[in-house]
N, C-alpha and C positions, 0 to 999 in steps of 0.2 A: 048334749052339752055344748055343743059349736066348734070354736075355732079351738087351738090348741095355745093352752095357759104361753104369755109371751110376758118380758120385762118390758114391756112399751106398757102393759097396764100392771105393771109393778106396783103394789100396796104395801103400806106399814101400816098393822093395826095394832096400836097399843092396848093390851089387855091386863085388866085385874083379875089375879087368879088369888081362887082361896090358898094357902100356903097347908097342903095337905099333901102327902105322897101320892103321886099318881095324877095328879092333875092337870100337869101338861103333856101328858098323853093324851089324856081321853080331848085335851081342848087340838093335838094336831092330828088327833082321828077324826075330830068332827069336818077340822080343815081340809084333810085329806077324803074325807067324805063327798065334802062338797065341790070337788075337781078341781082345787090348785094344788100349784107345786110350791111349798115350802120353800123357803129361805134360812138366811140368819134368824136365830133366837137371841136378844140382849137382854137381860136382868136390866132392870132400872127399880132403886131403892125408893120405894114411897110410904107415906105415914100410914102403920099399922098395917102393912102386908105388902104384899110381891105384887108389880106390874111389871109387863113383858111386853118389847116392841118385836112384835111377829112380822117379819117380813114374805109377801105371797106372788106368787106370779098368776094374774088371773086369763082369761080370757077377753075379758069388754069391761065398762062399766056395771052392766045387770048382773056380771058375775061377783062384783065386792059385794056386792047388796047377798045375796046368797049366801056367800062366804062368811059376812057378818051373823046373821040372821042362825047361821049353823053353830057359830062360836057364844053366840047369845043361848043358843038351847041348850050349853052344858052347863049343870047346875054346879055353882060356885062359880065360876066366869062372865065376865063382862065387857065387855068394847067399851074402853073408854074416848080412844078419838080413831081416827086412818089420816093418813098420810098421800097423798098421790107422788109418789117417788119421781115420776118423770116431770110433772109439774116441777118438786123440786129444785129440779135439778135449772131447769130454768129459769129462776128468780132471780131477780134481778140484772136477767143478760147470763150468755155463759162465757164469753170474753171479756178481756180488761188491757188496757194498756200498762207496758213496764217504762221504766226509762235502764236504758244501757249506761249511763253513765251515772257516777252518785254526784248529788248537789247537795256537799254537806261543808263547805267552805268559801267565801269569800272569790279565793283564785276558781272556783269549781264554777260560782258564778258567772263568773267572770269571761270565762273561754266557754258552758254554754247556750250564755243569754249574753244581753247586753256588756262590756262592749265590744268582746272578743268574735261575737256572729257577723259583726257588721263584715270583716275582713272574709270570711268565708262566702259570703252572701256575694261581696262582689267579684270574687273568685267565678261563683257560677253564672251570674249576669257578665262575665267575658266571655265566657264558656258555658253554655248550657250541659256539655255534655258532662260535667262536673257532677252535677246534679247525682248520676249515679255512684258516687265515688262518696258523696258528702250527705246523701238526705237519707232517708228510707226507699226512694224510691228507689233504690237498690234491690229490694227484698217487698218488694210492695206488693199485693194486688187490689183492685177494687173487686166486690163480687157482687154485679149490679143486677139488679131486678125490678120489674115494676107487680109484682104477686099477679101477674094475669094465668101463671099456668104451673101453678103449685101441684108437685107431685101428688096426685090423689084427692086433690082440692079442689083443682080450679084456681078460676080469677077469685080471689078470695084479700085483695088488696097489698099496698105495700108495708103498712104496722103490722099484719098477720103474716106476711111472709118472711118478716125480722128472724124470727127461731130457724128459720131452715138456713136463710144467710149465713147468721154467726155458727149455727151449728157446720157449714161448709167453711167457716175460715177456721173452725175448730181442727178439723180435717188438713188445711193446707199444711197448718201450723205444727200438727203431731206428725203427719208423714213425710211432711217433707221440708221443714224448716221456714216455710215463707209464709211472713207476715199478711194478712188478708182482712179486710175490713169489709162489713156488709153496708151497702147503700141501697138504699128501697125510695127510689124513687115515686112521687102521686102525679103519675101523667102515663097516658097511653098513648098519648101521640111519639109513633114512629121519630118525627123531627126534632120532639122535645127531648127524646132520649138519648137521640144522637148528639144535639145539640151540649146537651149537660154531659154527659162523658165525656166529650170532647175537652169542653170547660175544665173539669175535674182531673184529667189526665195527666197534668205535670209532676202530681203530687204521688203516679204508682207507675210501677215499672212492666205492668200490665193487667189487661181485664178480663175477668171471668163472666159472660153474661149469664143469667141462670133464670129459670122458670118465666120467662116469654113470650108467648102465646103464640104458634104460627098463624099465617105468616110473615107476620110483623119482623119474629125473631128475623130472620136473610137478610131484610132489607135495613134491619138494625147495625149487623155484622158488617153485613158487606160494605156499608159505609164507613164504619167506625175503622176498617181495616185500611180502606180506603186515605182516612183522612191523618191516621195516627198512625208515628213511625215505632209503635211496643207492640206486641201483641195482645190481638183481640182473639176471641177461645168462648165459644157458646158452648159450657157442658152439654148439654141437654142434647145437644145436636153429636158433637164429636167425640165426647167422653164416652157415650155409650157406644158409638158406632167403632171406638177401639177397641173395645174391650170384648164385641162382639166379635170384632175379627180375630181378635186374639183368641177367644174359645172356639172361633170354627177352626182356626189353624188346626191348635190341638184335636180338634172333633174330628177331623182331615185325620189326623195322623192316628186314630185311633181307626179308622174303619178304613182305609188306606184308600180313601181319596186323591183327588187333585180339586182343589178352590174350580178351577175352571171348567169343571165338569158338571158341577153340579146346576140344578135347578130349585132356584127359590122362591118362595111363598111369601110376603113379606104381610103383613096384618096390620094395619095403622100405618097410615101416611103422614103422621106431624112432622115436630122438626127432626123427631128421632127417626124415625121413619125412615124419610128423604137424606138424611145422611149415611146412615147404614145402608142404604143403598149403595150412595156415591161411593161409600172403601168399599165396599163389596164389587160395587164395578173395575172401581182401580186396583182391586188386587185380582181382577182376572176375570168372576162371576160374568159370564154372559146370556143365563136367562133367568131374569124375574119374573113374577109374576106381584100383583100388588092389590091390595082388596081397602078401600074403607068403609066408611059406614054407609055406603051405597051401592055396593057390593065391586066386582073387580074392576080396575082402571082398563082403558084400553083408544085408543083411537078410533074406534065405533060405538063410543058412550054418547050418549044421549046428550049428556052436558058437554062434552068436549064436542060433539057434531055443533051446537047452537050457541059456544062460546063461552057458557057460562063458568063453566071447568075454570080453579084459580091457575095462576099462568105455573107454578111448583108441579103441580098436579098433569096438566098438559105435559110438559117435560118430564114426568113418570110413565105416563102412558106412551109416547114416541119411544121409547126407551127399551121397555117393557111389554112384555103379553103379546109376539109376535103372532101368534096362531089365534089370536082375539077371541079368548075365553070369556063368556059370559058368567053371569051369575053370583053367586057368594062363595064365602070360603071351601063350601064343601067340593062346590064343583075345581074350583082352584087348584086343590092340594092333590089332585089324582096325578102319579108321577112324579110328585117333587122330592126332595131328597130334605132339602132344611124348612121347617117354619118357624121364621122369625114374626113371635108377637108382641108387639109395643102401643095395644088400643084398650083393649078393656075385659073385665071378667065374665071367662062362659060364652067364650064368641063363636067357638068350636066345638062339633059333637067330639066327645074322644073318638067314638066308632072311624069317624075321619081319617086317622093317622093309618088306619087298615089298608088303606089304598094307596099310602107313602110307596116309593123304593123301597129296597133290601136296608135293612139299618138304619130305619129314620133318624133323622136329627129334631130335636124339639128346643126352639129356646123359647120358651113363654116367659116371657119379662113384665106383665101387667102388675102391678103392686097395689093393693097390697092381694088381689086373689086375680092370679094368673088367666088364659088364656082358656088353657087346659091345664088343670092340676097333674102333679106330678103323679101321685099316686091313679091318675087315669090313664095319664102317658105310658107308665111303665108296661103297659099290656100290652102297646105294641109299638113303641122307640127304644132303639137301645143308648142314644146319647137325649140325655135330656138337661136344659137349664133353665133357671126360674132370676129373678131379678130381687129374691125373697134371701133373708140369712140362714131361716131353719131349715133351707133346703140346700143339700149342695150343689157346687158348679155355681155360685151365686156368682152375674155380669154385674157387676158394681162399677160405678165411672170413678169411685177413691182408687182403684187401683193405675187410674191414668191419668188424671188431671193433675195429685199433688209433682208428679214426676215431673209429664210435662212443662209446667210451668217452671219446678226449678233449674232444669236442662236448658228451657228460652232463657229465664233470667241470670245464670249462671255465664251464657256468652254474651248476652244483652242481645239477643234475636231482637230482630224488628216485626218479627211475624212468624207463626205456627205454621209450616206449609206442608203439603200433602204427603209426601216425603219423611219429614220427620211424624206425622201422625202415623205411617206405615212403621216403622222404627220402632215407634214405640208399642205399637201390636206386637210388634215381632221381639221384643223385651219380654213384654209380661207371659207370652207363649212359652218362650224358653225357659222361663224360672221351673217350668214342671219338665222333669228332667225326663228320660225314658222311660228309667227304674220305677217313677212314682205315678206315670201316666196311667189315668183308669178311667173306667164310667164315669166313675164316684168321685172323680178328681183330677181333672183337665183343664179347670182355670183357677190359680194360687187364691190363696185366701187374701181377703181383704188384710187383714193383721201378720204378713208375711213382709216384715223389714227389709228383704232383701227387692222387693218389687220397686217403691220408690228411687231408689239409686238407679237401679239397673234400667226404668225409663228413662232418668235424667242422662245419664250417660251415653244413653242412644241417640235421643233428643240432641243434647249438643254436640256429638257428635258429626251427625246430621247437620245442624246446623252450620258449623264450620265446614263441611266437605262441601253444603250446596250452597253457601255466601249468604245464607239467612242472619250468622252471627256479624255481629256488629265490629267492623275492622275488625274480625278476630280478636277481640278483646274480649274480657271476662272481669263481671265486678270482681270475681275474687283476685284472679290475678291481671291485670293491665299491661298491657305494654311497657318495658321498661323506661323509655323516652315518657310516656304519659304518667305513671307512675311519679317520678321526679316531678313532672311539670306541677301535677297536683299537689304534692308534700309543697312544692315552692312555689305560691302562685307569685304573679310577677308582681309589684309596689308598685 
């Protein structure tokens, strides 16, 4: 049958049933027959008998066809149309803009368009820093991409990488209140991209880069950080690498480690990669080991002896793999204690994880099919996590980024700095308390309300204790002196 029935291939097949007792049994045996999992039933009145929108959760596409084909062989039954529910869901865009203000008079006009903007406007052209007091840029982010490194995709462009955007500012917006707009960028060039956020920057109060292709992403970052006084924040790179740290803390406290003892595996060197390293180094980790698709890094690679090694890479190998293991994954993992995998599916034999330390740790993050499946893992790791939802322990970057961002924008941080990324690991760790700490549940669920704040408030925290926040001010609350000055700007 394959993979296991998911709402990502969510169907609605609207069906004609004869209006006979017993009929829409035998029509959700046949469905049940053919290996999905039922949904909603809704009656829908039609001329001269009973149609039913059957909602199913399939497997793939080759499985609606199946599913139909089953529901077609019960006599008195017919498919009239199907649905693709997650297409649905998508039409037309899943964002929309509101206005906070109603424009339904005359004076409404008046104060917020023409001619009452003009006096705001040069309020902020005295004062730029107005700007966060008076625009959105208060509550802004951009979430920019040029579609080079779509989760699961690939380079697959910027109008195809639109869904995954707004679906991320969909995310900002529900977790953690701040406004996010997707911009899909048509250019690959590094300088064009920096170039245009730069440009665009006045109008957010900070940038989410997303799905980037290394190594492009660094040198995108590093500039934009460079040139621009808001924070810049490459999910891809730092979201994950929190939220790793956050579940090995926990995983630590489960098999009563210390971070600093342990030896790690790391599997894929992108942008994810190379960052989960870097907080894995800064919270203590002192020996990696690191494998890509050429088998392990090391300062006696072949590429790295004749140069050709990219310079990210080079600086993984100095770094790492003191005892200059050769070979691939399997030879790697003898001894180690965690693998972190962030490349591709099936990279690993399970038999492999035999050779771990006492209590392996397993995070396999490949999406949508892991490293090593869970159910291969469990034969011989006792902490295991997947980067999946039907699996628990799921490392998801929604449980760091909506936070993050609104703890920087909350003091008006000028920048995410290593510090507050630590902070907020150490947030989403503590929401799982002693009492609830398990296998089966060491890092909080994504839809767990209390994770958002409890970053933010670490985050800015952080930020005011280490001069990240902006003169200790806060859009929400402002200094009392600036407060004034803004309600009264001068004539």
């Amino acid at each position: 049958m394959g993979a296991t029935p998911s709402a990502q291939y969510s169907l609605t097949i609207r069906v004609e049933i004869e209006d006979v007792p017993g009929m829409l049994g035998k029509v959700a045996g046949a469905i049940g027959e053919a290996g999905a999992v039922i949904g909603p039933i809704d009656l829908v009145e039609a001329d001269g008998g009973l149609v039913r929108d059957i909602t199913v959760d399939a497997n793939g596409p080759d499985h609606w066809q199946e599913i139909v084909r089953a529901i077609d062989g019960v006599d008195g039954a017919t498919v009239v149309d199907t649905t693709d529910r997650t297409f649905q869901v998508h039409v037309g865009g899943k964002i929309e803009q509101h206005n906070r203000s109603p424009i339904k008079t005359r004076d409404d006009l008046s104060m917020a368009y023409t001619p009452g903007v003009a006096r705001v406007c040069s309020a902020i052209a005295e004062d730029r820093e107005r700007a966060f007091q008076y625009t959105i840029k208060r509550n802004t982010v951009a979430v920019v991409s040029d579609g080079t490194a779509v989760l699961g995709l690939g380079d697959i462009g910027p109008e195809a990488a639109m869904p995954v955007m707004e679906g991320k500012a969909m995310l900002f917006k529900e977790f953690a209140g701040v406004d996010a707009f997707p911009i899909c960028l048509d250019t690959k060039d590094p300088l064009e991209i920096i170039e245009t956020v730069e440009r665009i920057a006045p109008g957010f109060g900070g940038i989410n880069l997303e799905d980037i292709s290394a190594p492009r992403c660094f040198e995108i970052e590093d500039a934009l950080k460079e040139r621009l006084d808001i924070p810049v924040f490459h999910d891809d790179q730092h979201g994950t690498a929190i939220v790793v740290l956050a579940a090995l803390m926990n995983a630590c406290r489960l098999t009563g480690r210390q971070i600093g003892d342990l030896r790690v595996l790391m599997i894929g060197l992108g942008a994810a990669g190379i960052a989960v390293t870097k907080i894995l180094l800064e919270a203590g980790v002192t020996e990696v080991i690191g494998c890509d698709s050429q088998g392990v890094l090391s300062t006696e690679r072949a590429d790295y002896l004749d140069g050709s090694m990219p310079e990210i890479k080079r600086w993984f190998s100095e770094v790492s793999n003191p005892e200059k293991i050769s070979g691939g994954p399997t030879e790697a993992i003898r001894g180690t204690d965690l693998l972190i995998g962030l490349s591709g599916a099936r990279v690993i034999e399970p038999g492999a994880l035999a050779t771990m330390n006492e209590d392996p740790m397993v995070f396999a993050m490949a999406n949508p099919n892991p490293e090593v499946t869970p159910e291969e893992a469990s034969a011989y790791s006792r902490i295991i996590a997947t980067g999946r939802s039907d699996y628990p322990n799921q490392i998801n970057n929604v449980l760091a980024f909506p936070g993050i961002f609104r703890g920087a924008l909350d003091v008006r941080a000028d920048q995410i700095t290593e510090p507050m990324k630590m902070a907020a690991a150490r947030a989403i760790a503590d929401i799982v308390t002693e009492d609830e700490l398990a296998e089966d549940y060491f890092i909080p669920s994504v839809f767990n309300r209390d994770v958002a704040p409890a970053v933010a408030e670490a985050v800015s925290t952080e930020a005011r204790e280490s001069g990240a926040a902006h003169a200790g001010q806060s859009t929400i609350g402002f200094a009392a002196s600036d407060v004034e000055s803004m309600r009264h700007p001068k004539v």
